[in-house]
DRENZA-775764 format. One line per 3 residues: number of its first residue (from 0); for each residue x, y, z of C-alpha. Coordinates in steps of 0.02 Angstrom, whole numbers, plus 50000, padded with zeros to 5 digits. Example, Ala and Ser with C-alpha at 12.3 -4.5 7.8 and 13.67 -1.06 7.14 Angstrom:
2
0) 50615 49775 50390  50684 49947 50357 $
END
This chain:
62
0) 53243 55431 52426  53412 55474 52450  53393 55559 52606 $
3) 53317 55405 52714  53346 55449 52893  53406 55310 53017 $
6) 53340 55314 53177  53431 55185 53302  53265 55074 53376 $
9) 53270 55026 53564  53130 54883 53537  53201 54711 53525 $
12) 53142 54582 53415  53090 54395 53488  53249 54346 53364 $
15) 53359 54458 53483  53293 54394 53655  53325 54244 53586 $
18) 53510 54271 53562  53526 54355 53729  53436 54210 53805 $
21) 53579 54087 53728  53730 54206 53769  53677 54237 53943 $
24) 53645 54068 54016  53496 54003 53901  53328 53978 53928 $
27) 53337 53907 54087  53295 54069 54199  53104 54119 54185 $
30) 53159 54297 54107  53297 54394 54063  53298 54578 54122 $
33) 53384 54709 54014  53389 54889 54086  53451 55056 54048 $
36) 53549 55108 54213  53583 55267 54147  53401 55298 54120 $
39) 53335 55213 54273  53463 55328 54361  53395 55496 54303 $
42) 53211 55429 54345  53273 55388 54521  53336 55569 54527 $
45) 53199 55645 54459  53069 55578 54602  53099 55625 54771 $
48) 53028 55478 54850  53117 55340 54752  53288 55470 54779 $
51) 53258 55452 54963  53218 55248 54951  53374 55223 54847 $
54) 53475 55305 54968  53425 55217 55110  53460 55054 54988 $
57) 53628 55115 54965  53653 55131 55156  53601 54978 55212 $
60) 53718 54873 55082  53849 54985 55150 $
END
């Protein structure tokens, strides 16, 4: 038993939406969105086509 391995969970509870939902402007807003922008990044990289659509985002906010 001594050599329990901890592995850090990237599911959140309904107990920690619920604390988002009342540090981040309550439960007012139909949903809150929590994302990974590192991982959405490398996605986005990965795929030509949404590359080539997130460029021409980029552009036209530019």
């Amino acid at each position: 038993m001594n050599n329990l391995i901890v592995k850090n969970s990237q599911t959140l509870t309904s107990n920690d939406i619920e604390n988002l939902a009342k540090r981040f402007g309550g439960k007012s807003n139909d949903y809150i969105e929590i994302v990974n922008t590192q991982k959405n990044k490398q996605t986005i990289n990965k795929y030509a086509l949404l590359k080539e659509i997130d460029n021409a985002l980029k552009s036209l906010s530019n």
